[in-house]
C-alpha positions in Angstrom: 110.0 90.0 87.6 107.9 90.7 90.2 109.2 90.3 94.7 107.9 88.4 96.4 107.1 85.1 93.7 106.2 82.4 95.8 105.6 80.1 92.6 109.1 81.2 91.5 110.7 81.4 94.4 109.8 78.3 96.6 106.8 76.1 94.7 108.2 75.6 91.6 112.1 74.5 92.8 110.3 72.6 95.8 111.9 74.9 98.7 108.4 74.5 100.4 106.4 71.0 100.4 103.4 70.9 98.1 101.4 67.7 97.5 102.0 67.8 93.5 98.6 66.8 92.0 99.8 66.6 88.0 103.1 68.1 86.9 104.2 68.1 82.9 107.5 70.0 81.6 105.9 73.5 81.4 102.6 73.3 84.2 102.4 72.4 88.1 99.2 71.3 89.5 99.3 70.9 93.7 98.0 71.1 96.8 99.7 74.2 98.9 100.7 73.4 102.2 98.1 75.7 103.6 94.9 74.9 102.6 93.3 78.4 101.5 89.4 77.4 101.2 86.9 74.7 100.4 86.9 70.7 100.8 89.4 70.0 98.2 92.2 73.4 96.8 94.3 72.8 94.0 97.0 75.2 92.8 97.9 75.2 88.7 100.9 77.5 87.4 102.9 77.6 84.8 106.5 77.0 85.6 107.9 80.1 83.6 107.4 83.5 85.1 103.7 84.2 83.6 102.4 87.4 85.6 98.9 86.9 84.9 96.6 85.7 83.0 96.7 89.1 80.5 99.9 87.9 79.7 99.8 84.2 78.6 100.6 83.4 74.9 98.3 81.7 73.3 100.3 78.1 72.9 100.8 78.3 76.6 97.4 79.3 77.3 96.4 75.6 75.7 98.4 73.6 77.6 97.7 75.0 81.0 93.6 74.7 80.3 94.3 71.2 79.5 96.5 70.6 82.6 93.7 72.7 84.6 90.4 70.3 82.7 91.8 67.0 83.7 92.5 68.0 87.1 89.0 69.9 87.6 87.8 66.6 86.0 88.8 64.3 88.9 87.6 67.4 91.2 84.2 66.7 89.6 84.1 63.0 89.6 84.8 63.4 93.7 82.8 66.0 94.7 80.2 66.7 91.8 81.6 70.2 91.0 84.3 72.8 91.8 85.4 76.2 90.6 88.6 77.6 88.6 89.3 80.9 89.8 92.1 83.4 88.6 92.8 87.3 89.8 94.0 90.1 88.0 95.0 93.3 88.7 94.6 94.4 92.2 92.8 90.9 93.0 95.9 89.3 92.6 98.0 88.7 95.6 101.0 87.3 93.9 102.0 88.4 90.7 102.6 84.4 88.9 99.6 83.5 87.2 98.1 80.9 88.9 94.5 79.5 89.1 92.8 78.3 91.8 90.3 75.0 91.7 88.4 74.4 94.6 85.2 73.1 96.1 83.4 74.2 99.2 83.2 76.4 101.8 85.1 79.8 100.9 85.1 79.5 97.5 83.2 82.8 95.4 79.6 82.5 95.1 77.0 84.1 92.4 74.9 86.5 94.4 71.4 86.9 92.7 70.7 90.7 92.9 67.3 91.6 94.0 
């Protein structure tokens, strides 16, 4: 496993406060303590050690995009849109998959090329 996890380490077994959004047996959807950009920043992992994305199974994979569509769905219905952003590779500044869905200010933008 990857050092530092802070998912694994204090998220998941609640050593740091989050504000828990929707949370099943397997998936944790919150608001970090720290907002980290836009209006509205919600946090979805899976609770098991997932590194990233690249290495999701498939029957986990389902369940975490369903956790992630009803939360982007109330996202939506506030603020008339949002974004779900993940990292991989170097992009990624902790090694727990986690994906990011958030509205506003800060979040990545499509840059028309000229």
């Amino acid at each position: 496993m990857d050092k530092p996890d802070w998912y694994c380490d204090e998220v998941i077994p609640r050593r740091v406060e989050v504000d828990a959004v929707l949370e099943t047996e397997s998936v944790l959807a919150f608001r970090p303590p720290i907002p980290g950009f836009g209006r509205e920043h919600v946090i979805v992992v899976p609770k098991q050690h997932v590194r990233s994305l690249l290495e999701l199974d498939a029957a986990s994979g389902a369940h975490l995009l369903e956790v992630v569509q009803v939360v982007a769905k109330a996202v939506v219905e506030r603020h008339g849109g949002c974004q779900v952003l993940t990292t991989l590779g170097d992009e990624q500044h902790n090694r727990h998959l986690h994906l990011h869905i958030a509205v506003g200010d800060g979040v990545a933008r499509f840059v028309p090329r000229k």
